[in-house]
N, C-alpha and C positions, 0 to 999 in steps of 0.2 A: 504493500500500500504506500502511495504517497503523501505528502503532507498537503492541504489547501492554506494560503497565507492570506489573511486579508493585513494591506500593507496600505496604513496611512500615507499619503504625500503632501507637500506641502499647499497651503492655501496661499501664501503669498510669498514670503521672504526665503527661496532655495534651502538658509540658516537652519530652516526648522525641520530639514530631515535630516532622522538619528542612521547614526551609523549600524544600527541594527538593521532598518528597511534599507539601507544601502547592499549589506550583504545580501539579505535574502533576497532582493532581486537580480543580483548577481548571481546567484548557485540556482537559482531556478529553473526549471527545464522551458516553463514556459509563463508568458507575463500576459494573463488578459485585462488591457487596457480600454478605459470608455472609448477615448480618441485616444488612437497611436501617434496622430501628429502631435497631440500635448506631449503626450507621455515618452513622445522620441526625447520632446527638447530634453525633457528632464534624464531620459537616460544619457544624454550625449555630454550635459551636464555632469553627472557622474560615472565619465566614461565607462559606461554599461553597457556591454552588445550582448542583446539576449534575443532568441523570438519574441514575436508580441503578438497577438489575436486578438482582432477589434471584439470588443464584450460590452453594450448597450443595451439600454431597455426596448431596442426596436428588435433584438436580435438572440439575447440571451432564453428566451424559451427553444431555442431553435438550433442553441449553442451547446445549452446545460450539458446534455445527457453526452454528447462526446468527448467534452472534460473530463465529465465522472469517471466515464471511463479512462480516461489518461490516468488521472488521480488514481483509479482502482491498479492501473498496470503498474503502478509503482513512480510516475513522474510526479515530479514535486510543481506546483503550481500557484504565481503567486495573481491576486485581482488588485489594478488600482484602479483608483477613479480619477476626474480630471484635476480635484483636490480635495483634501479631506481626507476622510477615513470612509473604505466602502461600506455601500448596506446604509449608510445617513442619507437618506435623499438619493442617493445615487444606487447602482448593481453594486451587487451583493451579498443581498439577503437570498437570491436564489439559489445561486450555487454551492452557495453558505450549506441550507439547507439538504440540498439534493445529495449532497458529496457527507453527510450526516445520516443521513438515511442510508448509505451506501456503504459505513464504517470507517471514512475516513476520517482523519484526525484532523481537525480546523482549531488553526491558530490565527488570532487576532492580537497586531503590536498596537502596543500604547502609539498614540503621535495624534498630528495635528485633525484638529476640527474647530468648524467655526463658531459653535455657536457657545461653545464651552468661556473660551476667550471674551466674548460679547457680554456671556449672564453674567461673568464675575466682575468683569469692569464694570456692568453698569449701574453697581446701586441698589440694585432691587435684590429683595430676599433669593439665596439660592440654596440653602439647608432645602427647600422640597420646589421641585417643576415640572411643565409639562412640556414635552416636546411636538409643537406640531406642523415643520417643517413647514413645505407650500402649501399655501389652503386652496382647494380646488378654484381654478377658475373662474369656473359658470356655473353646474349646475353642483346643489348641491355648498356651494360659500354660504350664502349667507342663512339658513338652516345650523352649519357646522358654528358659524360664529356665536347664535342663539343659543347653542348650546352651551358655548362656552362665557357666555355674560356671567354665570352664576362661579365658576369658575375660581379659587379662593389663592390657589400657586400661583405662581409667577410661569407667566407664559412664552414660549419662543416659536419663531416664526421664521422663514427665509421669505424671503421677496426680491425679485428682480427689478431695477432702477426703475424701470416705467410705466410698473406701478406699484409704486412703494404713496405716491399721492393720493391713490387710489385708496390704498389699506390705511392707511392713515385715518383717512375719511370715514371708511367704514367700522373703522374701530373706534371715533369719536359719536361716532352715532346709536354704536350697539354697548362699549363700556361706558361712555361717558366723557366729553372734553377732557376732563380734571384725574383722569387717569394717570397714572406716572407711567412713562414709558422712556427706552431709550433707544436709539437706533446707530446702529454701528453701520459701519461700512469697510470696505478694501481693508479688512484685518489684515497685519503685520506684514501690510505693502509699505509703499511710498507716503501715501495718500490718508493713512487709515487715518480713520475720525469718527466719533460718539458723539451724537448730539441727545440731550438728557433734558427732561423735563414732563411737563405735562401732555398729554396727549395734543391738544389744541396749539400748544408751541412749538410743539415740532413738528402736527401739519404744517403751521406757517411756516419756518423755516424752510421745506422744502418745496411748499410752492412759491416761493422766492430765490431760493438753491435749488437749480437743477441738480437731481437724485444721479451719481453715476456710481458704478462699481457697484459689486454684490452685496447685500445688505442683511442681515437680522436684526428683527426688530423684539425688543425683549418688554412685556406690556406686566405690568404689576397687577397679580390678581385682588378681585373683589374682598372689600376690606371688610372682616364681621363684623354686625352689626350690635 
């Protein structure tokens, strides 16, 4: 049997990959990457030459079961995603899965993700949370948001720049202006920045700062009454 790796890489700053996920993607037989074109820079970055196998959410039911089998013939196989840690938002959790039902042994390294960074910088309680990554688009948002008004954790979110005014808005309407929230952005890039305060101040903010780079927005839950 081989081993399956789920192998953090970094969200922004190169710095933040450990010399652990350097090896394992080096002695690996094979590297299923979201995009190989990401995941080339970063190997060429640390001059890595390994195969790689495109592995996405368009693709991976269609991919699993030939892994498994790799994995089951004894190849060692590592997953990354474009950043982060796999299985958060991104592939992952399938083959997680399937290659677990099959006997193999699935190891996950400690390393980067975004939204961990975001909940501690910003203020809000993080001793208990809920993760709820992207919230559906269309159908089915604002249902999931209702549910969550009554909601008491401290909440996380990802959202893409164009519409993060958008969520903002909807989350002034269904928690409340006066909500504490904080919204991070380009973690441990160039650029990174937290903007903190009340729900209603950081709508404004950003419909006066156009929203760029990757975002989590971290919403303080409903205070007991």
């Amino acid at each position: 049997m081989g081993i399956l790796y789920l192998v953090p890489t970094p969200v922004g700053n190169l710095e933040d990959m450990t010399y652990r996920a350097v090896r394992i993607l080096r002695e690996a037989d094979l590297i299923l990457a979201e995009d190989t074109r990401t995941t080339g820079i970063l190997l060429k970055h640390f001059e890595i030459k390994n195969a790689m196998l495109s592995y996405h959410k368009f693709n991976e039911h269609q991919t699993v079961e030939s892994v498994v089998n790799r994995l089951v013939a004894g190849e060692n196989v590592a997953v990354v995603s474009d950043a982060g840690t796999p299985g958060i938002s991104d592939p992952g959790f399938l083959v997680a899965r399937e290659a677990i039902k099959a006997g193999v042994e699935v190891y996950t390294l400690p390393g980067a993700t975004a939204f961990v960074p975001a909940l501690v910088s910003s203020g809000l309680p993080c001793d208990r949370f809920c993760f709820e990554g992207f919230l559906p688009q269309k159908k089915g948002r604002q249902t999931k948001l209702n549910q969550l008004a009554e909601e008491t954790r401290t909440m996380i979110f990802y959202e893409s720049p164009h519409r993060v005014v958008k969520a903002l808005s909807q989350f002034a309407e269904v928690f409340g202006p006066e909500r504490p929230v904080s919204v991070c952005r380009e973690i441990s890039k160039l650029h990174e920045e937290s903007v903190r305060g009340t729900m209603q101040e950081v709508l404004q903010h950003f419909q006066e700062n156009e929203p760029r780079g990757e975002f989590v927005i971290i919403v303080g839950g409903k205070e007991s009454e």
